[in-house]
Structures are given as structure tokens and as C-alpha cells.
N, C-alpha and C positions, 0 to 999 in steps of 0.2 A: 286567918284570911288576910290578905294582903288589903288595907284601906284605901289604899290610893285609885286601887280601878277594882273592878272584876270583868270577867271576858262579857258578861251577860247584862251588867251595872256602870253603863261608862258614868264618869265621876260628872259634876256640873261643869267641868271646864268643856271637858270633852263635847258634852250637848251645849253648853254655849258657841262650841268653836262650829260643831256641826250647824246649828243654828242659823249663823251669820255668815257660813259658807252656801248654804243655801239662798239666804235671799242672795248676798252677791251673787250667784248663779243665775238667780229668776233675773235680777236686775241686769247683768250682761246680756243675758238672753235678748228681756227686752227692749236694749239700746243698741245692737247689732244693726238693726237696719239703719240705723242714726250715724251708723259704722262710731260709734262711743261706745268707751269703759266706761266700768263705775265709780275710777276715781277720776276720770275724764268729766264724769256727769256733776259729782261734787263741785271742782272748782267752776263751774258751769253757774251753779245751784248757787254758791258763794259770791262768786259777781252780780249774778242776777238779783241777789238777796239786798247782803251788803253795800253792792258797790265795788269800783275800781278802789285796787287793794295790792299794797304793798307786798311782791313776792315772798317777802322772809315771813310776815305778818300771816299772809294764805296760808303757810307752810305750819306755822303754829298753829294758828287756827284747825288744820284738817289733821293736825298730828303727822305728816310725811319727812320724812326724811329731804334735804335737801336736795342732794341728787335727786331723787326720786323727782319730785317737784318739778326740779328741773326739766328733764324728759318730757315730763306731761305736758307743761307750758309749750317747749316749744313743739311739739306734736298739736297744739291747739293752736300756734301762732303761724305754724304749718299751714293748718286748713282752717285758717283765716278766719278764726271764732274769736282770739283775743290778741290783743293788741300789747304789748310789751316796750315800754318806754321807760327812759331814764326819772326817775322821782325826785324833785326838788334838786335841793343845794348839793345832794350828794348822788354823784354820777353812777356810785356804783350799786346801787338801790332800784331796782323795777317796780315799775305800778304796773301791775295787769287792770284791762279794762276787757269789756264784748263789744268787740266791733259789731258792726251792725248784721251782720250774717250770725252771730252769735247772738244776738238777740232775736231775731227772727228764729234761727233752731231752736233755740230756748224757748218760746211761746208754741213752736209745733212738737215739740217733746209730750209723751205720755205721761200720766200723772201718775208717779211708782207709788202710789201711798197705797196703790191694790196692795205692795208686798207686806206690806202692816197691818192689813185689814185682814189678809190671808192667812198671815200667823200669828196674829193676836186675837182678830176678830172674835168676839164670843165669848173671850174668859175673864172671868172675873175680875174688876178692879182693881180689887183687894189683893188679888193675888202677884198681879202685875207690877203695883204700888211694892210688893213686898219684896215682889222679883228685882224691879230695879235698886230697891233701895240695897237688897243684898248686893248685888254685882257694883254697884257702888262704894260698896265696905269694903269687897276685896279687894278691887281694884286701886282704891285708895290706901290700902295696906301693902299691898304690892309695890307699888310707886312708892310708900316711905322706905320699904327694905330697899326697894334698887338705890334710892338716895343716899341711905346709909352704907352701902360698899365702896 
């Protein structure tokens, strides 16, 4: 028998990736009327958290891709949620900030932590403690192999 899948046994990646494709889904779902994504709603969540914050910095912080990042910014600096300004001594450095319309969306936003409550709610502790610490071990094994090529 073939280890890495069966038609009937998809492997833990496979149900991780189903997983987290799901709540992104409920999560677009319910920021469509906010007309936001979900990685719209992150850097949203990160300023709000955080604070104004050094574009290259957000970009580590949320794991995105540069480009990527980029786009989003300015699709956010578009519709007048943040503010993009030169950082200190070095001109070619952004601070995103919430403008004040970004701040006001931010406090009328729904509170997504239903999507955690929906798929976690109810199970065991123990299990979930177990669950992340696994998906941490690979994940953290993965990233040494990519580092080693």
C-alpha cells in the first residue's frame, strides 16, 4: 500500500490543508460585506494589534511574500484604511499606519474567533496541545530541510 495517501485516508497534510482552507473560506465569506480578504483582514488585525509598522517588518511578521504584500497595501491604501509613509532616515522604507477609517472598520468588523470555536470548540485539550505541538515539529523540520538546499 502506497504510505503517503490512500483515496479513502488522506494523509495529515492533506486534512491540515483542507482544514485551513476551510476556515479561510468561512473567514472570506464573513468579510465580503466589509468587501475584505483574509489577508486584507490580517494586516488590518496587525496594525490594530501592533501598531504602525514597518512594511518589510508586516511582511515577516504575516509570512507574505513581498510582492504579495505589496498589492495588499496598496489595495488597503486604496480604500483609505492605511496610510503609507516614508520611515525615518531611510526613504525607501514604509510605515503602514490605520487611518482613521481603518480604525473605525476595524472596531465595526465581526469578531472571527466563531471560526475557532467552530473547529476546535469541544475537543479535548490534550488533544489539541498534542495536535499543535505536532504540526510544529514538522513544520519546524521542513524549514530546516528547505534551509539545507
Amino acid at each position: 500500500m502506497d504510505q503517503r495517501s490512500d483515496a479513502g485516508h488522506p494523509t495529515v497534510g492533506a486534512w491540515t490543508k483542507r482544514c485551513y482552507l476551510a476556515g479561510r473560506a468561512l473567514m472570506d465569506s464573513t468579510l465580503r460585506p466589509y468587501d475584505l480578504g483574509s489577508t486584507q483582514w490580517y494586516v488590518l488585525w496587525h496594525l490594530a494589534h501592533v501598531g504602525p509598522t514597518v512594511q518589510r517588518d508586516l511582511g515577516r511578521a504575516l509570512e507574505l511574500e513581498r510582492a504579495t504584500l505589496s498589492g495588499i497595501v496598496a489595495t488597503l491604501v486604496r480604500k483609505g484604511l492605511v496610510r503609507q509613509t516614508s520611515s525615518g532616515d531611510d526613504q525607501r522604507q514604509r510605515l503602514l499606519t490605520l487611518t482613521a477609517a481603518g480604525e473605525t472598520l476595524w472596531r465595526e468588523l465581526p469578531d472571527l474567533s466563531f471560526i475557532h470555536d467552530a473547529a476546535f470548540g469541544g475537543i479535548d485539550e490534550a488533544e489539541l496541545a498534542t495536535t499543535i505541538r505536532v504540526l510544529q515539529t514538522a513544520t519546524g523540520r521542513l524549514n530546516n530541510l528547505l534551509r539545507k538546499e
